[in-house]
C-alpha positions in Angstrom: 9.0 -22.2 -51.4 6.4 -20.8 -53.7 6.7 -21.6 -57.3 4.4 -19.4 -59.0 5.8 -16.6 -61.2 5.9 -13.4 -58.6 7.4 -10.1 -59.7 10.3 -9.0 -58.2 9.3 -7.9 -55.0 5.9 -9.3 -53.2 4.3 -9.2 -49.5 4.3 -12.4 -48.0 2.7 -13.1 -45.1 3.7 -15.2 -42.4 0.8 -16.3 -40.0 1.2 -17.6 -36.5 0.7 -20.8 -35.8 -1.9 -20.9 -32.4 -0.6 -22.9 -29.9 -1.6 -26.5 -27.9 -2.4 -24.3 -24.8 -4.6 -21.5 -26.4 -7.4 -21.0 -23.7 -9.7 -17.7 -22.7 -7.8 -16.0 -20.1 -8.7 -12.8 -20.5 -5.7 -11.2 -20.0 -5.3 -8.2 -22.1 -6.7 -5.1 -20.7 -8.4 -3.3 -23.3 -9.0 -6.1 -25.8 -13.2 -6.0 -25.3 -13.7 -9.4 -27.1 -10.6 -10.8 -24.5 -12.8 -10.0 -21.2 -15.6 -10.7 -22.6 -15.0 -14.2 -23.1 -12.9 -14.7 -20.4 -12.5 -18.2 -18.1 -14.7 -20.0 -21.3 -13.6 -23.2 -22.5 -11.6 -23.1 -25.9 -11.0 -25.4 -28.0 -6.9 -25.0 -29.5 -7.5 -27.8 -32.0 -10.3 -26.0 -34.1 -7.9 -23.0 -32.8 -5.2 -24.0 -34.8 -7.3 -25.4 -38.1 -9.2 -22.1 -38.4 -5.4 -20.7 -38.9 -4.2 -23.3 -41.0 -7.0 -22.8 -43.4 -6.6 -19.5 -43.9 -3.2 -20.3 -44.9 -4.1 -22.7 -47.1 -6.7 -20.8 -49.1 -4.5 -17.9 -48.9 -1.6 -19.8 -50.6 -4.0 -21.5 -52.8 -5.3 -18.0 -53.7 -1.2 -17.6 -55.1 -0.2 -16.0 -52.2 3.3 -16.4 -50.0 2.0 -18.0 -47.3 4.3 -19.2 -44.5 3.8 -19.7 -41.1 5.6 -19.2 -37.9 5.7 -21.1 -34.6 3.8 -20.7 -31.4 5.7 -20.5 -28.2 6.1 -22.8 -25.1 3.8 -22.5 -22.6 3.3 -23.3 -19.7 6.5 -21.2 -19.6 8.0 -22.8 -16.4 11.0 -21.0 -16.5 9.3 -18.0 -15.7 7.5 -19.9 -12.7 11.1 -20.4 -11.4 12.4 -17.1 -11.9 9.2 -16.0 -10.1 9.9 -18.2 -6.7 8.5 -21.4 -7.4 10.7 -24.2 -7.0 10.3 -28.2 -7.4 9.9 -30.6 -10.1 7.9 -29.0 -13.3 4.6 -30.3 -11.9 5.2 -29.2 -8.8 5.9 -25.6 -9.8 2.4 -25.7 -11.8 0.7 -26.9 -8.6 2.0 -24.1 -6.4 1.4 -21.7 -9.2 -2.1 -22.8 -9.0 -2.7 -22.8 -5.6 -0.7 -19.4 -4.6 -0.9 -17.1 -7.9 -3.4 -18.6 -10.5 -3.2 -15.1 -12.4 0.6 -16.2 -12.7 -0.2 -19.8 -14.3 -2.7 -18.1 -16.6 -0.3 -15.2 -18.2 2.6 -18.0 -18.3 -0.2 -20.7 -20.1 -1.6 -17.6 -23.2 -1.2 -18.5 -26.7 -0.9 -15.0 -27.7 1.9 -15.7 -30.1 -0.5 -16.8 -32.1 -1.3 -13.0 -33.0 2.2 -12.7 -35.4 1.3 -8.9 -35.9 3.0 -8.0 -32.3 5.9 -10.4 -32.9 8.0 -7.4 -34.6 8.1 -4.4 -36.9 9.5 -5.5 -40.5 11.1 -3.0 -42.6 12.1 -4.2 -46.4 15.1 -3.9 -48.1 14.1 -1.1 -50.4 13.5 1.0 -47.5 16.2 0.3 -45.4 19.6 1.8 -46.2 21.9 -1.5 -46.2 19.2 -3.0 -48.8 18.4 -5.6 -46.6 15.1 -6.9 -44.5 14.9 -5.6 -40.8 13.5 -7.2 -38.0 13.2 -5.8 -34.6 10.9 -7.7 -32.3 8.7 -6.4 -30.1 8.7 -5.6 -26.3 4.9 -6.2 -25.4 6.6 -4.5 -22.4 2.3 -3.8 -21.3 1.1 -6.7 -20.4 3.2 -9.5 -18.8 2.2 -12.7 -20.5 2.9 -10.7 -23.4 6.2 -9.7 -22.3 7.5 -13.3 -22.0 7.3 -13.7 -25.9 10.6 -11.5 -27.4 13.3 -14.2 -26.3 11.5 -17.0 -28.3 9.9 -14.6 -31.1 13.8 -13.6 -31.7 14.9 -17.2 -32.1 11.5 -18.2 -34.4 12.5 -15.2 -36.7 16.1 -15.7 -37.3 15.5 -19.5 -37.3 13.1 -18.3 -40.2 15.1 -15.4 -41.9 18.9 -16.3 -41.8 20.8 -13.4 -40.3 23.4 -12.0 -43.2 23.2 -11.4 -46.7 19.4 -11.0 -46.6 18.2 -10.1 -42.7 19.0 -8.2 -40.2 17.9 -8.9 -36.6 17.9 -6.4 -33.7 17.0 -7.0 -30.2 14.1 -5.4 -28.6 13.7 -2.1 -27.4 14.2 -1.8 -23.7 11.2 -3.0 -21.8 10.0 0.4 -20.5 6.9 1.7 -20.8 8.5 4.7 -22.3 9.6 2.7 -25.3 6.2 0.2 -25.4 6.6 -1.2 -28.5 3.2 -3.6 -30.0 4.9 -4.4 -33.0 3.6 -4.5 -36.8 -0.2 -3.9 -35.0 0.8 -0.2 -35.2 2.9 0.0 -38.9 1.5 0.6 -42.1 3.8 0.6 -44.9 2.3 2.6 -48.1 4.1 2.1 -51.9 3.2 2.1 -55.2 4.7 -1.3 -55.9 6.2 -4.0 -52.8 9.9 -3.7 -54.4 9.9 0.1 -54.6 10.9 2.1 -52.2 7.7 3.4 -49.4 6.3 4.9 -46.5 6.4 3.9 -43.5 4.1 5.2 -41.1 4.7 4.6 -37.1 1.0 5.1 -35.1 1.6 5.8 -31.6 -1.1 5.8 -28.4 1.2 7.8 -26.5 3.9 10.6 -26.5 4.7 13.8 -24.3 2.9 15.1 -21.5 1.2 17.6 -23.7 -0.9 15.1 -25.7 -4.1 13.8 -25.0 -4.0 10.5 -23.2 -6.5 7.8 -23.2 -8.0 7.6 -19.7 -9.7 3.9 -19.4 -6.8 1.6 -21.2 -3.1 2.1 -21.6 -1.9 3.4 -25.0 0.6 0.3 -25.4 2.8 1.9 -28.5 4.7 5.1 -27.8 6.2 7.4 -30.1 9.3 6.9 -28.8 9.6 3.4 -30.0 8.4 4.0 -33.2 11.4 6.8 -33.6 13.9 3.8 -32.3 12.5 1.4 -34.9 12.9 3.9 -37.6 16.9 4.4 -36.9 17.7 1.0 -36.2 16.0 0.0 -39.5 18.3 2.7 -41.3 15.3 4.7 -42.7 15.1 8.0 -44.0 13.8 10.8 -42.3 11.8 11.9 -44.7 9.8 8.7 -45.7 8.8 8.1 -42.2 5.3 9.8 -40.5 4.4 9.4 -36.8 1.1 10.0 -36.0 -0.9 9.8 -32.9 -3.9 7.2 -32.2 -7.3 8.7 -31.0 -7.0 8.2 -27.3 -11.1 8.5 -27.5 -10.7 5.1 -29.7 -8.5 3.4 -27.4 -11.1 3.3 -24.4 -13.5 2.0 -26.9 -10.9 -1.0 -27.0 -9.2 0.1 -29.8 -6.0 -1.2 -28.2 -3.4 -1.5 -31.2 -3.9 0.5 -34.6 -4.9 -2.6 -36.7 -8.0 -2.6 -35.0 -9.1 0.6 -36.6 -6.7 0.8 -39.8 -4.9 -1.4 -42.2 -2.9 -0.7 -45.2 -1.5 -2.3 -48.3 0.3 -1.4 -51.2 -0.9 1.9 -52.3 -4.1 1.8 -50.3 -4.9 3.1 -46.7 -8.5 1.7 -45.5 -9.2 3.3 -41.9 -12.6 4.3 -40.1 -12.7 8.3 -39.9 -12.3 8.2 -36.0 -9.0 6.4 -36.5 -6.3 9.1 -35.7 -5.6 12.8 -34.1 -5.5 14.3 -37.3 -6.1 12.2 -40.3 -6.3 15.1 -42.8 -2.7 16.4 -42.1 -1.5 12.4 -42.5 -3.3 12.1 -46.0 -1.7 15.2 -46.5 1.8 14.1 -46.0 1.3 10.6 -47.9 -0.1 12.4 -51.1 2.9 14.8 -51.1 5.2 11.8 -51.0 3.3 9.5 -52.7 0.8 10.8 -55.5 -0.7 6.8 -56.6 -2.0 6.7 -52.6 -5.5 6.0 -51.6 -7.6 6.3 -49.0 -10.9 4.5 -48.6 -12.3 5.6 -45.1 -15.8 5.0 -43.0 -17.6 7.1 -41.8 -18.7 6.8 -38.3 -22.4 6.7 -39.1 -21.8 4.0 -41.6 -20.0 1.7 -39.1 -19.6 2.7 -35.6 -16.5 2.1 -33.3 -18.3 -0.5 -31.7 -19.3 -2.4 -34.4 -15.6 -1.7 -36.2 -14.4 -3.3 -32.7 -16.4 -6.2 -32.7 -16.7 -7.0 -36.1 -12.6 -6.6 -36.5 -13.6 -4.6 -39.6 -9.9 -2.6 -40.0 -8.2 -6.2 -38.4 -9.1 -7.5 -41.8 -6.3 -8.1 -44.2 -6.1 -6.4 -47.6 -4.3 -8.5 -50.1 -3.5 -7.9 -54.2 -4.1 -11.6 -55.7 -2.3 -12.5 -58.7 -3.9 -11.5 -62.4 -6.6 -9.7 -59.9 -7.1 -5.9 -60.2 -7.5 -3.8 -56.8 -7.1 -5.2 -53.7 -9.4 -8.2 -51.5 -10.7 -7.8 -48.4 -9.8 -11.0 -46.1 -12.5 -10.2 -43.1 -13.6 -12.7 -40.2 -17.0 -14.3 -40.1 -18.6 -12.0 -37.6 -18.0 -8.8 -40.2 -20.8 -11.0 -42.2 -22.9 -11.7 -39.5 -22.9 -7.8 -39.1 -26.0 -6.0 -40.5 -24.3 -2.8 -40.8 -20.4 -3.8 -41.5 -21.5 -6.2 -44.0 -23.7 -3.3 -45.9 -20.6 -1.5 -45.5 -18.2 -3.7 -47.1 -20.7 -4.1 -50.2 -21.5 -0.5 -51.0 -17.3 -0.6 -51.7 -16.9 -3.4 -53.6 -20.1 -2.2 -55.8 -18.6 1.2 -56.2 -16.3 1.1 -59.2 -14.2 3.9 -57.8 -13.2 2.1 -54.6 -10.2 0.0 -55.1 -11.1 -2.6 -52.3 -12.8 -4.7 -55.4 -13.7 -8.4 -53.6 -14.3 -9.8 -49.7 -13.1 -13.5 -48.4 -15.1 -14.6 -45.6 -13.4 -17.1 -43.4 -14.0 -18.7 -40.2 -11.4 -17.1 -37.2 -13.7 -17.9 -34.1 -11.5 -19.3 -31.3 -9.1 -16.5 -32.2 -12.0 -13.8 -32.5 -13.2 -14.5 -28.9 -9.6 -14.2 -27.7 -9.5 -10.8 -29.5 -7.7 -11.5 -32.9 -9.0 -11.0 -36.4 -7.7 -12.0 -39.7 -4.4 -9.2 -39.4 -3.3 -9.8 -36.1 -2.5 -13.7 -37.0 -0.2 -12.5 -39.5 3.0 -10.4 -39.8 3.9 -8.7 -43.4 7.4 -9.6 -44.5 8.3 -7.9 -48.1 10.7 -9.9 -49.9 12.6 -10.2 -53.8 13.3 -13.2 -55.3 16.8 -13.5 -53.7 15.3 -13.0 -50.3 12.2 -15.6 -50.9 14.9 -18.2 -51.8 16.6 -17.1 -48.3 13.8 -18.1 -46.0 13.7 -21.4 -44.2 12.2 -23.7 -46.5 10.4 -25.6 -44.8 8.5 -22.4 -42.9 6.3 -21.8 -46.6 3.0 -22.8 -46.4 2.3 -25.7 -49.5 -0.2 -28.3 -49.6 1.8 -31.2 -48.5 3.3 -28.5 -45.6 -0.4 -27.8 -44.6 -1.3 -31.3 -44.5 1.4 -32.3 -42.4 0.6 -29.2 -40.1 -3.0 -30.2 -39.6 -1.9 -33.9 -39.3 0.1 -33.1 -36.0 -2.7 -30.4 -34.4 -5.0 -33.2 -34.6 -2.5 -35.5 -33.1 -1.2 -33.0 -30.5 -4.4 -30.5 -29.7 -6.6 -30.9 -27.0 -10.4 -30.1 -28.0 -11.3 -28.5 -25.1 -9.5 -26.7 -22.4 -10.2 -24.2 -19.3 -8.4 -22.4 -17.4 -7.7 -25.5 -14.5 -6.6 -27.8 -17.2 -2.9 -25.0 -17.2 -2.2 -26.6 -13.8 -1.8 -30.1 -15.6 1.1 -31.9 -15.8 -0.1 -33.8 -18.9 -1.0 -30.3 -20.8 2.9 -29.4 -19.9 4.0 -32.4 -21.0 1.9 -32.8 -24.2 2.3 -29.0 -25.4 6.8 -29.7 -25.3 5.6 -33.0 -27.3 3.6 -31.5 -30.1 6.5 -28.4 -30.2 9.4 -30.5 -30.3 7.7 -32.3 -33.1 6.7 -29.0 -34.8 10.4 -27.8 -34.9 11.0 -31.4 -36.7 8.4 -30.4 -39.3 9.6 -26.8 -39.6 13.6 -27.4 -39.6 13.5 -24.7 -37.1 16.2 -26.3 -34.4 16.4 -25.9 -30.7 14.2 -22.7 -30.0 12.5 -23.9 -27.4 13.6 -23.5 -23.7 12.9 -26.9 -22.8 15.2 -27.9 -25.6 17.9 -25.8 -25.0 18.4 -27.0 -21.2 
């Protein structure tokens, strides 16, 4: 693990690792960068360096960095539990030939985005003291959906159930209890290891609320009220509020694409939610060190903040570094007026976002993931650090190795026939079985645990 000289309490973040079959399916309704790069070719090797240099710089930068695993797909149980019968290549054959939209949502390498993989609640929130995971449904979408099983097994394979972590299972796949995971929690505090806010965004609630009318709201506020007691939170450090449902048809499809939090520090565009005035309200009441840095719409519009992935950026507090960085995709550079935007804050001496890291997130930006949704936000003490898996913290030597077996194991192109291939199937169980040698993760994997 990390040997540098962290405080007490620290975020770390744990990035997914994007996975041997990582393709442009386009499979995400409401995701505007997913359709609009649909059925082109990928390329999951340069996928999965583009992650693993972010998590090298950021661990470089003195950072917790760790990683987490992609999942196994083709997913031919599902293909089986779905009708089609016969050896493994001949389920992908009929899946190809009879339900191609099938073979696709089993093939995605949406695991990769570790910001829907669960909601995290640390120990100096939760009432037993310890860290709380509860993964997430993804009950929307199906290829989605298939993810909790595995994402359950990567996470306490990662965080030992016990002393330390706690595990729940998902909420009931319903859409009444949709639940996108860590895409739609902020956690606000005025230092990691003391005790914060936890704030639950939500796309949908009662019938008396306004409802987004192109896309589905994907979190309800029902789950975020069932995440809050399982995690043993109190009442009265815990705000729901409601997503703009105008925002959501612009393809604003999980709060992280408009908002993003750390520390003491809420950065959102001024569109972001129902009523943002009465939240700042309730966060200054509760917590008087907050602040808010928000854009204005005429600054940077929804559609740029969409296809820039502006608020999908990560805010981070380096080491001996007053304020906080900005970790932001390439494209937010290669826009004219997100770009302007993101210097007139770091040149204002009032604004606490104080520096911007540029990095290159491509393959995952056409799929319709920026820097925050490859990451989920664990906060952890030093008993806790020492409690996570080893060999699942990102160091030089652990990066190396990582970017050893993508190039061994990756494919450098791949389209949406190549899923009906035999080889792929066989060469994506290869590269995972390895990966879980690498990690110390054990038998997680279906295909291992037959």
């Amino acid at each position: 693990m990390p040997t540098a000289p962290y405080p007490a309490a620290l975020e770390a973040n744990f990035d997914g690792l994007v996975g041997p079959s990582h393709n442009y399916a386009g499979l995400a309704q409401g995701n505007v960068a997913s359709a609009k790069n649909a059925e082109k070719p990928s390329n999951p090797r340069e996928a999965a360096l583009q992650g693993l240099a972010k998590m090298r710089a950021l661990a470089a930068l003195g950072l917790p960095q760790g990683v987490l695993p992609p999942q196994e797909r083709p997913h031919i149980p599902t293909l089986k539990a779905l009708g089609f019968s016969g050896r493994d290549g001949e389920v992908l054959a009929k899946a190809a030939r009879e339900a191609p939209g099938l073979l696709a949502a089993v093939s995605s390498a949406s695991s990769m985005w570790t910001a829907n993989a669960a909601t995290v609640s640390p120990g100096a929130d939760t009432a037993d003291g310890r860290v709380h995971f509860t993964p997430a449904n993804l009950a929307c979408h199906l290829h989605r959906s298939l993810e909790p099983a595995t994402t359950a097994r990567a996470l306490t394979a990662t965080f030992p159930p016990g002393t330390h972590f706690a595990h729940h299972a998902p909420l009931p796949a319903t859409p009444a209890m949709g639940d996108e995971g860590a895409a739609n929690h902020t956690r606000l505090c005025a230092d990691y290891g003391a005790p914060g806010l936890e704030l639950f965004v939500y796309g949908a609630a009662g019938d008396t609320e306004p409802k987004p009318q192109k896309y589905p709201a994907r979190q309800t506020r029902a789950a975020g009220e069932a995440l809050a007691r399982l995690h043993g939170l109190d009442p009265a450090r815990v705000h729901h509020q409601q997503q703009r449902p105008e925002v959501i048809d612009q393809g604003v499809f999980h709060n992280d694409v408009i908002a993003v939090g750390n520390r003491e520090l809420l950065f959102f565009h001024e569109e972001a939610f129902v009523d943002a005035r009465a939240q700042r309200d309730w966060i200054r009441a509760r917590l008087p060190e907050a602040a808010f840095v928000e854009v204005a719409t005429k600054d940077v519009s929804v559609a740029d903040a969409v296809s820039s992935y502006l608020f999908n950026s990560q805010l981070v507090c380096l080491p001996g570094t007053p304020g906080h960085t900005l970790i932001v995709a390439q494209e937010c550079q290669e826009n004219p007026r997100v770009w302007a935007c993101i210097q007139r804050l770091i040149a204002d001496p009032a604004c606490p976002i104080t520096a911007v890291r540029v990095f290159d997130l491509r393959q995952s930006m056409h799929n319709g993931g920026g820097p925050a949704c490859l990451r989920l936000r664990v906060v952890l003490d030093e008993a806790q650090r020492g409690a996570v898996n080893a060999r699942s913290w990102i160091t030089p030597e652990r990066a190396d190795a990582l970017e050893t077996w993508v190039r061994q194991h990756y494919r450098d192109r791949l389209v949406l026939a190549d899923l009906a291939d035999p080889a792929l199937l066989d060469e994506c169980r290869t590269a995972l079985d390895r990966l879980t040698q690498i990690l110390a993760l054990g038998s997680i994997y279906d295909f291992q645990r037959a």
